[in-house]
C-alpha positions as CSV (number, residue, x, y, z in Angstrom):
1,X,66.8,5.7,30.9
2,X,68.4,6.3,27.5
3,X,69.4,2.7,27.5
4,X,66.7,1.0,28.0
5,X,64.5,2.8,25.7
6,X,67.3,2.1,23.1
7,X,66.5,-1.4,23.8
8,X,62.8,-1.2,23.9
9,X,63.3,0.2,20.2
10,X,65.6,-2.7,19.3
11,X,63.2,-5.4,20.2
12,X,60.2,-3.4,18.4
13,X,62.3,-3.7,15.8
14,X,63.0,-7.5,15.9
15,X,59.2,-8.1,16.6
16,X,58.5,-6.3,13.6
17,X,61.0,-8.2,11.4
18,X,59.3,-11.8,12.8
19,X,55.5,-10.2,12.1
20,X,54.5,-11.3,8.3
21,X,52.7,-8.5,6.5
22,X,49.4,-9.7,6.5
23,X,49.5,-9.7,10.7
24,X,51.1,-6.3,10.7
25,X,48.0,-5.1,7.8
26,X,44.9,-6.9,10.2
27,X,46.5,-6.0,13.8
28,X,47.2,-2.4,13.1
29,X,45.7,-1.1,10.0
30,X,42.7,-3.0,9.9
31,X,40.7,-1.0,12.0
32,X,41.6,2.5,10.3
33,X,41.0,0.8,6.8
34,X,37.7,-0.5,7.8
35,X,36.3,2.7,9.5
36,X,37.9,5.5,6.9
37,X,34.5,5.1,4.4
38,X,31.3,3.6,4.6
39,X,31.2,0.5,2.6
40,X,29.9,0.3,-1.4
41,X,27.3,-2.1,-2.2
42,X,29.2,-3.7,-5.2
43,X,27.3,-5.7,-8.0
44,X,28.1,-9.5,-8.1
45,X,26.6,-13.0,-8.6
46,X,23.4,-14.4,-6.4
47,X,24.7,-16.0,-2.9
48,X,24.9,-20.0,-3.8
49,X,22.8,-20.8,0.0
50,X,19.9,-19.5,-2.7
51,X,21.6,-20.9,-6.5
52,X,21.5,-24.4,-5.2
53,X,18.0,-24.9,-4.3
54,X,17.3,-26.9,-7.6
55,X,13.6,-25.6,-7.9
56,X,15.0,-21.8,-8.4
57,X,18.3,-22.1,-10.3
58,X,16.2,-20.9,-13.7
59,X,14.8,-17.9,-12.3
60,X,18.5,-16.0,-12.0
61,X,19.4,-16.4,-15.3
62,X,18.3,-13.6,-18.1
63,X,16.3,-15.6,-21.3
64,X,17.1,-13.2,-24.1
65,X,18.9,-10.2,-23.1
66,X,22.5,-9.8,-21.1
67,X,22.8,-6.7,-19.1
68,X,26.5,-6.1,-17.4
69,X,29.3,-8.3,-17.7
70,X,28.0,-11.8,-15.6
71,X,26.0,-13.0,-18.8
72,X,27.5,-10.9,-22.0
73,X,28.8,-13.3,-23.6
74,X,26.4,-16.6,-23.8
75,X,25.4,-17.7,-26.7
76,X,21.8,-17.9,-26.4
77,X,21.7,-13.8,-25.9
78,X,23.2,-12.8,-29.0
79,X,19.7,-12.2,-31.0
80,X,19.3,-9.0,-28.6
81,X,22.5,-8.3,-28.1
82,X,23.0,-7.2,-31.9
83,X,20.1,-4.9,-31.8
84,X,21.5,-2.8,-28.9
85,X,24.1,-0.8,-31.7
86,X,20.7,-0.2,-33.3
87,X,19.1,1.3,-30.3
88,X,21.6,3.4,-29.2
89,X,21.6,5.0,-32.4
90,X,18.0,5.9,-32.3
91,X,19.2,6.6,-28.5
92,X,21.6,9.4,-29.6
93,X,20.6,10.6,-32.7
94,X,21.0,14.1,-33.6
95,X,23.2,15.2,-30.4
96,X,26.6,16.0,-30.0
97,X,28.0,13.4,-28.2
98,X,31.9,14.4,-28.9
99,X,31.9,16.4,-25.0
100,X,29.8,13.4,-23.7
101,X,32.6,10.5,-24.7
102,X,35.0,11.9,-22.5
103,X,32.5,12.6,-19.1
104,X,31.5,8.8,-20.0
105,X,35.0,7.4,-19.9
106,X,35.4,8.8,-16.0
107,X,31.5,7.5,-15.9
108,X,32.9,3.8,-16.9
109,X,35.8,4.1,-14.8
110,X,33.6,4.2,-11.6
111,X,31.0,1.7,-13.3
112,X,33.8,-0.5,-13.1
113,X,34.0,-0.5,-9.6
114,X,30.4,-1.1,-8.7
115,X,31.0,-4.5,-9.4
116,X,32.5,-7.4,-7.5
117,X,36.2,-8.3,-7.6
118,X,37.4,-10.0,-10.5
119,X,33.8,-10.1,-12.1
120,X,35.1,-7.5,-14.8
121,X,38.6,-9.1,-15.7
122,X,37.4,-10.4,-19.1
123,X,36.7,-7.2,-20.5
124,X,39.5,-4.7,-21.4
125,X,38.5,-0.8,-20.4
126,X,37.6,-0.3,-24.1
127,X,35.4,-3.6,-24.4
128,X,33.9,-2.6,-21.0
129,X,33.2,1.3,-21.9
130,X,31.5,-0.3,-25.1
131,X,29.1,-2.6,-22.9
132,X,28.2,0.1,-20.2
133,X,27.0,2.7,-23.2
134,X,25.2,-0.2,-25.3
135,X,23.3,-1.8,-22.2
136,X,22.6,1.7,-20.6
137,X,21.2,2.7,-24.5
138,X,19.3,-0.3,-24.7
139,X,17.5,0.3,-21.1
140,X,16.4,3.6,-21.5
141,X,15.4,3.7,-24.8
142,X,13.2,0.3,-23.7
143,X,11.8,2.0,-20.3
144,X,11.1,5.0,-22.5
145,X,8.9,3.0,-24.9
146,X,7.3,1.3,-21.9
147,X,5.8,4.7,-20.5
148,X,5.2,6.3,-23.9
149,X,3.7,2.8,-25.6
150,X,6.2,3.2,-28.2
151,X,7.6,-0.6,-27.5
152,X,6.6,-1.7,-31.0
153,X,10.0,0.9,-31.8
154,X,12.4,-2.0,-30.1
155,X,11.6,-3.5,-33.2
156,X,11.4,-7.1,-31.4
157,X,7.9,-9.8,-31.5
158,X,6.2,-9.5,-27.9
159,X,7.3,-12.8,-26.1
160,X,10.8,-10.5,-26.6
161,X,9.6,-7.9,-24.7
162,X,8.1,-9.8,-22.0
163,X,11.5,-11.5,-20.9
164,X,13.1,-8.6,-21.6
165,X,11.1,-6.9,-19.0
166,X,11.7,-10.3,-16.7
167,X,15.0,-9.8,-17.6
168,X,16.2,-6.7,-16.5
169,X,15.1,-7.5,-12.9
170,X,17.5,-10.2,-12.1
171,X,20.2,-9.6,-9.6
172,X,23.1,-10.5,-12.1
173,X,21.7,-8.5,-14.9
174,X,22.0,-5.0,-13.2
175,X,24.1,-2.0,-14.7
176,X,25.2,0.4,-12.4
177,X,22.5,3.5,-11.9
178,X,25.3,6.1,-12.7
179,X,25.7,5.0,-15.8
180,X,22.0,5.4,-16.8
181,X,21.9,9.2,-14.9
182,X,25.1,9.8,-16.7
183,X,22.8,8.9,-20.2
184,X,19.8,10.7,-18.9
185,X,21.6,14.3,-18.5
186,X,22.6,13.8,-22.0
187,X,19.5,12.7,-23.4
188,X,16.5,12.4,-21.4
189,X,15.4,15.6,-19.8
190,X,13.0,14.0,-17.5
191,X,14.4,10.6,-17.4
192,X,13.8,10.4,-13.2
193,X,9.9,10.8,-14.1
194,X,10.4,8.5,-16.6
195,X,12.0,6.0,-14.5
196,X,9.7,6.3,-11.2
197,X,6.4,5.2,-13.8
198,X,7.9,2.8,-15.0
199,X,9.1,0.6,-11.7
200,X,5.7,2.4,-10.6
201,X,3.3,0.2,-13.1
202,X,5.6,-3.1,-12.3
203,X,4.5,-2.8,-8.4
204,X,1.1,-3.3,-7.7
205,X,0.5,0.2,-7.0
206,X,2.9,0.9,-4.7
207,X,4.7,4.0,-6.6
208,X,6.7,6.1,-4.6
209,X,6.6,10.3,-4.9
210,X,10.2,10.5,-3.6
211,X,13.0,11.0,-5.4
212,X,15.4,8.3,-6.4
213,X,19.0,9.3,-4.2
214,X,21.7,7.3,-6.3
215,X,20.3,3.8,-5.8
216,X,22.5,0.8,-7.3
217,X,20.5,-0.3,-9.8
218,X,16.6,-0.6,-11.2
219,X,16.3,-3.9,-8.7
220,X,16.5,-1.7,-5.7
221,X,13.9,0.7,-6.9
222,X,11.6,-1.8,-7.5
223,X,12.6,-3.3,-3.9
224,X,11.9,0.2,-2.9
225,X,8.2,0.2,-4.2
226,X,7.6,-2.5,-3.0
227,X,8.4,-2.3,0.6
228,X,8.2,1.5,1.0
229,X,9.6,3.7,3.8
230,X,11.0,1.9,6.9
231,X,8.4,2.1,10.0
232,X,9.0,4.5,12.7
233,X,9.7,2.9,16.2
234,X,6.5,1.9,17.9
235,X,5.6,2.2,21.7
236,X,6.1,-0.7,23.5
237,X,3.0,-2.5,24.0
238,X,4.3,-5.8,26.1
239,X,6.5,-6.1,28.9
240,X,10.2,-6.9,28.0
241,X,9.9,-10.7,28.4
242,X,7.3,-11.0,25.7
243,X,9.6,-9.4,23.0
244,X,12.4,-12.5,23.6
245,X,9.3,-14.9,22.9
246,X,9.0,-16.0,18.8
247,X,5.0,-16.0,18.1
248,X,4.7,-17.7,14.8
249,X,1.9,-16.6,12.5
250,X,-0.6,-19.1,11.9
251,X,-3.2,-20.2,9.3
252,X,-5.9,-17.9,7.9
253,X,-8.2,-20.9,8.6
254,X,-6.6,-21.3,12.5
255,X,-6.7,-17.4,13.1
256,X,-10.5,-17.8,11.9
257,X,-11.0,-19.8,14.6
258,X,-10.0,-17.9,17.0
259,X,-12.5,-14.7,15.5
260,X,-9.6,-12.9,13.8
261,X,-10.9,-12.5,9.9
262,X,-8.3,-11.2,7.3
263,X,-9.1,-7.9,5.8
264,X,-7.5,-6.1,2.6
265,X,-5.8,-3.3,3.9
266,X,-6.7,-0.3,1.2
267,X,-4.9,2.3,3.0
268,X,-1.4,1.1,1.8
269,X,-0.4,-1.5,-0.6
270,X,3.5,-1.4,0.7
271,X,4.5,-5.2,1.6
272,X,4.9,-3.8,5.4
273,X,1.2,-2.3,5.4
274,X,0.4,-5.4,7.8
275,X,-1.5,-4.6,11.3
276,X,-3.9,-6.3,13.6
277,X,-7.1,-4.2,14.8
278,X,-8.5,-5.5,17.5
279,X,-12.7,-5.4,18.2
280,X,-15.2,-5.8,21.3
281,X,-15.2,-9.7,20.1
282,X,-13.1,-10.4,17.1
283,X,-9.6,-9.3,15.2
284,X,-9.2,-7.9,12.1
285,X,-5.8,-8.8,10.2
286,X,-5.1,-6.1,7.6
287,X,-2.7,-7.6,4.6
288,X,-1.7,-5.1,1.3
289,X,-3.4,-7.0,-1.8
290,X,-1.1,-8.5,-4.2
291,X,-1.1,-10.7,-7.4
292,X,0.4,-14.2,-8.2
293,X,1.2,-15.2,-11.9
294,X,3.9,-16.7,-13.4
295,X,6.4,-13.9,-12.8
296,X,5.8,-13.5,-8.9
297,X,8.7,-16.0,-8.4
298,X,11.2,-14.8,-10.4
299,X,10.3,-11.3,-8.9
300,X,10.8,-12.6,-5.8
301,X,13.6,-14.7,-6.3
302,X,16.2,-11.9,-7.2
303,X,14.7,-9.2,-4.2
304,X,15.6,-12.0,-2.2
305,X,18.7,-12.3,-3.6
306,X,19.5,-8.6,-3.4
307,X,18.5,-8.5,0.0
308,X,20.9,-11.4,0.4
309,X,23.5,-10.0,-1.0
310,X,27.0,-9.4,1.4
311,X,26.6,-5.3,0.6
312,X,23.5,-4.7,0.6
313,X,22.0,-2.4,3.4
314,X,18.6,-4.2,3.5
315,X,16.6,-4.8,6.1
316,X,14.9,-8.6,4.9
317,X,12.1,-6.9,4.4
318,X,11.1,-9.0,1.4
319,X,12.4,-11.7,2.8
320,X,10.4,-11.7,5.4
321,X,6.5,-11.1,3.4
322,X,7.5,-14.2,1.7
323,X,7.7,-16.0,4.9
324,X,4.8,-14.5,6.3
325,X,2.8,-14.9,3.5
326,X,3.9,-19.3,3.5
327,X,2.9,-19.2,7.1
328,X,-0.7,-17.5,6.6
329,X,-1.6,-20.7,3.3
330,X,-0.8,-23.3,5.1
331,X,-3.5,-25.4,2.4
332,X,-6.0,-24.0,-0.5
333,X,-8.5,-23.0,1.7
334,X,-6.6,-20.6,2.8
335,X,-5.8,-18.9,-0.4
336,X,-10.0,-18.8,-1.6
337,X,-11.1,-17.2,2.0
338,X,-7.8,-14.3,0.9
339,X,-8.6,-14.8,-2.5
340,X,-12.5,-14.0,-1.4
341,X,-11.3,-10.4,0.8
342,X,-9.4,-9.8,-2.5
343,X,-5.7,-9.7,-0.9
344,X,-4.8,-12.6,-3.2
345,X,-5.6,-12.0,-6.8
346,X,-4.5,-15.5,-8.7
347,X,-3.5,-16.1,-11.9
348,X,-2.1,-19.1,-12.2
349,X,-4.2,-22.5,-12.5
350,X,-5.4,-23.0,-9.2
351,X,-5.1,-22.2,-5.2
352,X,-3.1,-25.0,-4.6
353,X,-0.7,-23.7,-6.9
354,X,0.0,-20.3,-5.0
355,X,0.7,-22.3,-1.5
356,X,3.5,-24.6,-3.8
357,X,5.1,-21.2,-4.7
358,X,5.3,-19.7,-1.7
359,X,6.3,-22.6,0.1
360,X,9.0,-23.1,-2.7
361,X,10.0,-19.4,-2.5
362,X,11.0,-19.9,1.7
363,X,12.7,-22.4,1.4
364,X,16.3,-21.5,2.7
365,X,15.2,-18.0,3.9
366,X,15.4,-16.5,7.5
367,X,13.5,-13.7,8.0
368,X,13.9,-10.8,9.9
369,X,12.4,-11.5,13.7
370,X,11.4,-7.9,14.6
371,X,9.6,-7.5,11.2
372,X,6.0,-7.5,11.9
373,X,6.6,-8.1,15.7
374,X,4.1,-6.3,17.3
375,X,1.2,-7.5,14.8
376,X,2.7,-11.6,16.1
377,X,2.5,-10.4,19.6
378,X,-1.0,-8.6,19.3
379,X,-2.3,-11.8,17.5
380,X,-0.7,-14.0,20.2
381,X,-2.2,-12.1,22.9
382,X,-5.3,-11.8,21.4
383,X,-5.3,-15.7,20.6
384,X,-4.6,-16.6,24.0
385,X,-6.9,-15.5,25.4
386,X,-9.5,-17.4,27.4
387,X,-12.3,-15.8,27.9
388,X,-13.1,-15.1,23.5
389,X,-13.7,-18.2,23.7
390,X,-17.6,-17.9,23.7
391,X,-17.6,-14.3,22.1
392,X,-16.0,-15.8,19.5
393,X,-18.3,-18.9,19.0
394,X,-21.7,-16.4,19.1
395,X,-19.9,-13.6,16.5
396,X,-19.7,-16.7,14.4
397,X,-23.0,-18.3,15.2
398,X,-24.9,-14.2,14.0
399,X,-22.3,-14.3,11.1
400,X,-23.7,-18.1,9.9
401,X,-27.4,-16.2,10.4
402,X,-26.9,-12.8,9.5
403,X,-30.2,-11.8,7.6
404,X,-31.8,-14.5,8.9
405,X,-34.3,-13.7,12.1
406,X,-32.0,-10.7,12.7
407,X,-33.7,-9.5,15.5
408,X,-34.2,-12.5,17.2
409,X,-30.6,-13.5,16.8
410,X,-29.1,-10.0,17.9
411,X,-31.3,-10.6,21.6
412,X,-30.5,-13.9,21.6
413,X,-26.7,-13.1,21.4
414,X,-27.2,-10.1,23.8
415,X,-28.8,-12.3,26.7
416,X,-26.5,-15.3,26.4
417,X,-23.3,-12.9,26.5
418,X,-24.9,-11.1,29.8
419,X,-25.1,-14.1,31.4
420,X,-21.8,-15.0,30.4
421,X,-20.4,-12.3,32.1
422,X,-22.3,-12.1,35.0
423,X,-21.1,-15.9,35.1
424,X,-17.9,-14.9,34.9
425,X,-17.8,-12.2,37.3
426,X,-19.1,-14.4,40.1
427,X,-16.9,-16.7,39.6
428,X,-13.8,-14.1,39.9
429,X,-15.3,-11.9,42.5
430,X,-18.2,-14.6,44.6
431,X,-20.5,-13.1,46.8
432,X,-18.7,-13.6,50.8
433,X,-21.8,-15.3,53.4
């Protein structure tokens, strides 16, 4: 027994001295390594299945200010960049900040691993320290203005502060969110109030009470806004062979025409506030209102980019509004009829315009199939079916003459839909001789 465990030892070891190092490191260790921690989200560059559409290459890269290391040093940003020293002067003034230099070199030190592998090389830890306090300066003491109306302080002309505010949304222009807590302790007392109206007057309305819990960066709160709280399961309204069964959304005009009329939903503004309310003889689609102007796609753009992003623990919920949204206008009309129930508010030159963006905004994009599944399904089946056929045709027929002969109208309708369903009894159930 002794002797052939010896060998059984002695060919472990030969197999082990064939086996390179990268085997050994995937076959045995891989598995420990990759279950020891949850993964980081880390900070990098916008996936190139979305860079190379040529319509949307502009709309990832900053205009006149460089936050983080991807764009620090292009020429074009260097008017801002020399007003940051500036800022973060005003930023610190009158504090101590002797105690605070050393908590922000640890700070910098983890700031430095938020971002992707070999995206930080270029900048020694000095040189890096030096960016993460001037950009993390520059941002607070702009969001601060923002809420207070103190912008005019920033001492830049107004197209400035527009891009700026374009600007500090784009995935590759993020700073790591420790880095502006780490500045808020030391200076702004209520800098998580601060923060929440801010993101809160760039979302439509959507501003969250909850409390920020150590998100990456500002683009995830304002993803947040936007899309709110993930939905609770909901019961099961179709047998299991429907769920395996993709129902496209169609047109406002097609879903018209089958009595389902799109509604603003004023309950909720969140991008997932989308249901389907079904009535006696038509369907009501509920949508959250939301505006188009020039920055919608660049918005967009780079929340589709986050959610695209290899770390991030996103859900496609934007994603998948944006493809909703391009299925509803399939043409102009449809954009005046939402335009008319005020879930559209345009701003750019005309309704043909919004069904371009959004059409250029899907392209490449694969949403998310159980997003919105039950309103597809409840659509579907409400579509389907048969017998709204002629219920649908007189709610339309009192809707073209509402306030016209009322009364006569209303019996009118009454009698022709009792005898369709005394019609339609007979003919499922006929009387036996």
């Amino acid at each position: 027994m002794a002797s052939s465990s010896c060998l059984a030892v002695e060919e472990e070891i030969q197999v082990e001295h064939i086996l390179p190092e990268w085997w050994i490191s995937i076959t045995r260790h891989g598995e420990e390594e990759g279950t020891s921690q949850s993964p980081i989200y880390k900070l990098q560059r916008v996936p190139m299945t979305l860079r190379e559409i040529e319509k949307n290459r502009g709309c990832y890269e900053p205009i006149v200010v460089s936050i983080g290391p991807f764009h620090h040093k292009h020429p074009k940003l260097q008017t801002v960049q020399k007003l940051k020293a500036t800022i973060a002067q005003k930023f610190m003034s009158g504090r101590d900040t002797r105690k605070f230099y050393l908590n922000f070199v640890e700070v910098s030190h983890k700031a430095r691993d938020c971002y992707a592998e070999g995206s930080t090389d270029a900048f020694n830890n000095d040189e890096f320290m030096r960016m993460m306090f001037l950009d993390g300066c520059f941002l607070l003491h702009f969001i601060d203005g923002a809420v207070r109306g103190r912008l005019h302080d920033m001492k830049m002309k107004d197209d400035q502060i527009a891009f700026v505010l374009r600007d500090m949304f784009l995935l590759e222009n993020q700073l790591p969110f420790l880095v502006l807590e780490a500045l808020m302790s030391f200076r702004l007392t209520e800098g998580q109030q601060v923060i929440r109206k801010f993101i809160g007057r760039l979302s439509w309305g959507n501003s969250s009470s909850q409390e920020y819990d150590h998100p990456p960066h500002l683009l995830h709160l304002l993803w947040n806004e936007f899309v709110g709280a993930t939905p609770s399961p909901k019961i099961r309204l179709f047998r299991q062979k429907d769920d395996h069964f993709f129902h496209p959304f169609r047109s406002i005009q097609e879903l018209q025409a089958a009595g389902v009329m799109c509604k603003r939903n004023t309950s909720s503004s969140s991008l997932r506030s989308v249901s389907f309310v079904p009535h006696l003889i038509h369907g009501e689609l509920l949508l959250p209102a939301i505006p188009v102007d020039q920055s919608t796609k660049t918005v967009f753009l780079n929340l589709v980019a986050y959610e695209a992003s290899p770390d991030a623990s996103s859900d496609f919920a934007i994603t998948s509004y944006i493809c909703l949204l391009e299925s509803l206008i399939a043409n102009a009309d449809d954009v005046k009829e939402m335009r008319s129930k005020n879930i559209i508010f345009n701003f750019l030159a005309g309704d043909q315009e919004v069904v371009d963006l959004f059409h250029d905004l899907a392209a490449n994009l694969v949403p998310n199939l159980s997003e919105y599944r039950e309103v597809k399904l409840l659509i579907e089946n409400h579509y389907r079916r048969k017998m709204n056929i002629v219920p649908v045709m007189l709610y339309k027929f009192y809707r073209s003459f509402r306030g016209q002969w009322t009364l006569f109208v209303y019996i009118t309708t009454l009698v022709i839909m009792v005898i369709f369903i005394v019609q339609t009894y007979f003919a499922v159930f006929p009387i036996k001789r």
